[in-house]
C-alpha positions in Angstrom: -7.4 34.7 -12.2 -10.3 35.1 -10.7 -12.2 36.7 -13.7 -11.7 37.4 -17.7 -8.0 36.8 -18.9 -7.9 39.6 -21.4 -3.7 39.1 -22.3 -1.2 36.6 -22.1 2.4 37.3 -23.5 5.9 35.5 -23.1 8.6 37.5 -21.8 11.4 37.6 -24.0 13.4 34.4 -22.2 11.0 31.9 -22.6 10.4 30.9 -19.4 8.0 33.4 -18.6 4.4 34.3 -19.2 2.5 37.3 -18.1 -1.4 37.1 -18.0 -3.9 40.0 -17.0 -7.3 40.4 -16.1 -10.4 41.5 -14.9 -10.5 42.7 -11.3 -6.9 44.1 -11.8 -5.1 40.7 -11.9 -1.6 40.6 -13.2 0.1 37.1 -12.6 3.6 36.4 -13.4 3.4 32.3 -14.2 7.1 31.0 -13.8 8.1 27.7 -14.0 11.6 26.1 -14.6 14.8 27.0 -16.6 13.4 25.3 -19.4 11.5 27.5 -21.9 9.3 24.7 -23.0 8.5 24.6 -18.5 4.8 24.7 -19.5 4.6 21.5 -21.7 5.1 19.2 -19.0 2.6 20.6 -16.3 -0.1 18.3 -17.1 2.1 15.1 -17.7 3.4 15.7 -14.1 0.4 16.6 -12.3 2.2 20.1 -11.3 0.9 23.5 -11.0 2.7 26.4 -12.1 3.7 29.2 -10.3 2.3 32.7 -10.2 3.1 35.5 -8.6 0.8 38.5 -8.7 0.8 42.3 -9.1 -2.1 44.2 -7.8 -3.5 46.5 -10.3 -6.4 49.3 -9.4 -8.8 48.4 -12.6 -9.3 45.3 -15.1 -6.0 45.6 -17.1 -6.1 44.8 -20.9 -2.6 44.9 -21.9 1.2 43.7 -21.4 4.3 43.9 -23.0 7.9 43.2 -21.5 10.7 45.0 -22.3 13.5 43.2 -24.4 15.5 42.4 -21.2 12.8 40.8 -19.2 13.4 42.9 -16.2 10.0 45.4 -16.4 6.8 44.7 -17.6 4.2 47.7 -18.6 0.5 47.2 -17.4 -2.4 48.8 -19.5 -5.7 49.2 -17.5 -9.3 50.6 -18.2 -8.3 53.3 -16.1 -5.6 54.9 -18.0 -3.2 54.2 -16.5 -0.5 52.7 -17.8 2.2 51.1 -15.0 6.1 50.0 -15.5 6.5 47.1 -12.7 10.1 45.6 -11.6 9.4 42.0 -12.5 11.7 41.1 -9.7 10.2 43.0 -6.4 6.7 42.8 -8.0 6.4 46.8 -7.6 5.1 49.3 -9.8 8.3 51.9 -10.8 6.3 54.4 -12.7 2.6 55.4 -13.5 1.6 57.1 -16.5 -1.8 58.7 -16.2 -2.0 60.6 -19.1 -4.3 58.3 -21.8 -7.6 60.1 -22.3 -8.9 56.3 -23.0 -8.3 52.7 -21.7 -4.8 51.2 -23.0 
């Protein structure tokens, strides 16, 4: 991330974590098959791996969906986004939210 982390959340598997941002940074950390992946990153010397989805605004909010395939993005904006976890697009925007989500 290059700024705040404002959320962090496990997908439903285990092995793994959304985190999202400030600047309208969404990364997808991924490590091994291994739920517990994340213990052993210090121990050896290894760097998880992210891959990120481009969001217009500083996004507040994540929550996957109970199969693991999409994950929905709340920003500042209003805008709420459903994102394919596996092509790292967005699928659908909801603009409808008066306030930030």
């Amino acid at each position: 991330h290059d700024g705040s982390v404002n959320c962090a959340r496990w997908a439903p598997d285990g092995c793994r974590l959304a985190s999202a941002g400030d600047r309208g940074t969404v990364c997808l950390w991924r490590g091994g098959s291994d739920a517990a992946w994340w213990c052993e990153l210090d121990e050896k010397n290894e760097r998880a791996r992210c891959d990120h989805l481009n969001h217009a605004d500083d996004v507040y909010d994540v929550a996957w969906s109970p199969c693991g395939k999409w994950l929905l993005t709340g920003a500042i904006d209003g805008a709420a986004t459903v994102w394919d976890t596996c092509t790292r697009r967005p699928v659908k925007v909801l603009r409808d939210h008066a306030h930030y989500i």
